[in-house]
C-alpha positions, 0 to 999 in steps of 0.5 A, spaced: 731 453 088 730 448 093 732 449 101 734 444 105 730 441 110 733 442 117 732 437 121 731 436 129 738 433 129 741 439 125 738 444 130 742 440 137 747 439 132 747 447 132 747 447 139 753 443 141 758 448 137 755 454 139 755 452 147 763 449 144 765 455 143 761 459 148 764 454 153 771 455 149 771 463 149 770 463 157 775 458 159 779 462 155 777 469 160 779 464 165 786 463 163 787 470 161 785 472 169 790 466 171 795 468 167 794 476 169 794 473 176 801 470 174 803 475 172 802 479 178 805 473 182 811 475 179 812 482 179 811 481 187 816 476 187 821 480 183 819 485 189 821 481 194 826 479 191 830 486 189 830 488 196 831 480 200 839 481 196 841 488 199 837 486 206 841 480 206 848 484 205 846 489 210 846 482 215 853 478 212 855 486 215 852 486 221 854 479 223 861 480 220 861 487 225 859 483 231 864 478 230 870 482 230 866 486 237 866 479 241 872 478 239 875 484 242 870 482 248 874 476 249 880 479 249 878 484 254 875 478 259 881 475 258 885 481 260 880 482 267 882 475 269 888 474 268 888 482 272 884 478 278 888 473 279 894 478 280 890 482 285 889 475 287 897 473 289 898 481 290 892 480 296 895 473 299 902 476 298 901 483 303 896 478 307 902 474 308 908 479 309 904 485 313 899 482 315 902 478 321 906 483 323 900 488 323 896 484 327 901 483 332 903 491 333 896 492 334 896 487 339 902 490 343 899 497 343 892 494 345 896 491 351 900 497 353 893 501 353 890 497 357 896 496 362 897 504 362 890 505 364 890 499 368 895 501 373 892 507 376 885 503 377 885 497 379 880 496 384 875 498 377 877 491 374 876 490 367 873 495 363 867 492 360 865 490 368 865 497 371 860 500 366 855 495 367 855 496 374 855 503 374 849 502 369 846 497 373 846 501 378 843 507 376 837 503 373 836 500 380 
C-alpha cells in the first residue's frame, strides 16, 4: 500500500478550510450574542410597553377630570362678573339716589354747628385762625 504524497499545496489547502470553519464557528457566536442582545431589546420593549398602556389611561382620566374642573371654573368667573357688574349698578344706583341728598344734610348740620358756635364767639373768628394764634403765641 502506497500513501499519497502531500504536497505544500494540500497543506495550505488544509489551512484554509480549518481557518473557514474557525472563522465561520465564531461568526456564528457573535450572531447568537446578537441575537441574545435582541432578545434582551425585546423584552425591555415589551416592559415598557405593558406599563406606557395603563400610564397613558391614567393621563386620558386625569386630562378628562381637569377639563370638566375648568369648566366649572368657568362658569363660576362668569358668575363673579356678571355679580360685579350688579354691585356695580347697585353702587352707582345708591350714589345717585342717596348720595346727593347725604352730602347736602351733611353740609346743612356742618353749617348750623358752626353758626350755633359762631354766635356766641365772634371776636375769635374762624376756628382754624384762633388755635394758630394761640399756638403762635404760646411758642413766642
Amino acid at each position: 500500500m502506497k500513501l499519497a504524497e502531500v504536497t505544500i499545496g494540500d497543506i495550505a489547502g488544509v489551512i484554509a478550510a480549518l481557518a473557514f470553519a474557525y472563522l465561520v464557528f465564531r461568526i456564528g457566536s457573535v450572531v447568537g450574542k446578537a441575537g441574545e442582545i435582541l432578545e434582551e431589546a425585546r423584552i425591555g420593549l415589551k416592559g415598557v410597553s405593558d406599563q406606557t398602556v395603563p400610564l397613558l389611561g391614567e393621563v386620558t382620566n386625569t386630562v378628562t377630570a381637569t377639563n370638566e374642573q375648568l369648566v366649572r371654573v368657568d362658569t363660576i368667573t362668569t358668575n363673579v362678573a356678571n355679580m360685579s357688574t350688579n354691585i356695580n349698578a347697585l353702587t352707582s344706583l345708591f350714589a345717585a339716589t342717596l348720595g346727593s341728598p347725604v352730602v347736602k344734610i351733611a353740609a346743612f348740620s356742618y353749617g348750623v354747628r358752626t353758626a350755633l358756635r359762631g354766635s356766641g364767639s365772634r371776636g375769635s373768628g374762624s376756628r382754624g385762625s384762633g388755635s394758630r394764634a394761640s399756638s403762635r403765641a404760646r411758642r413766642g
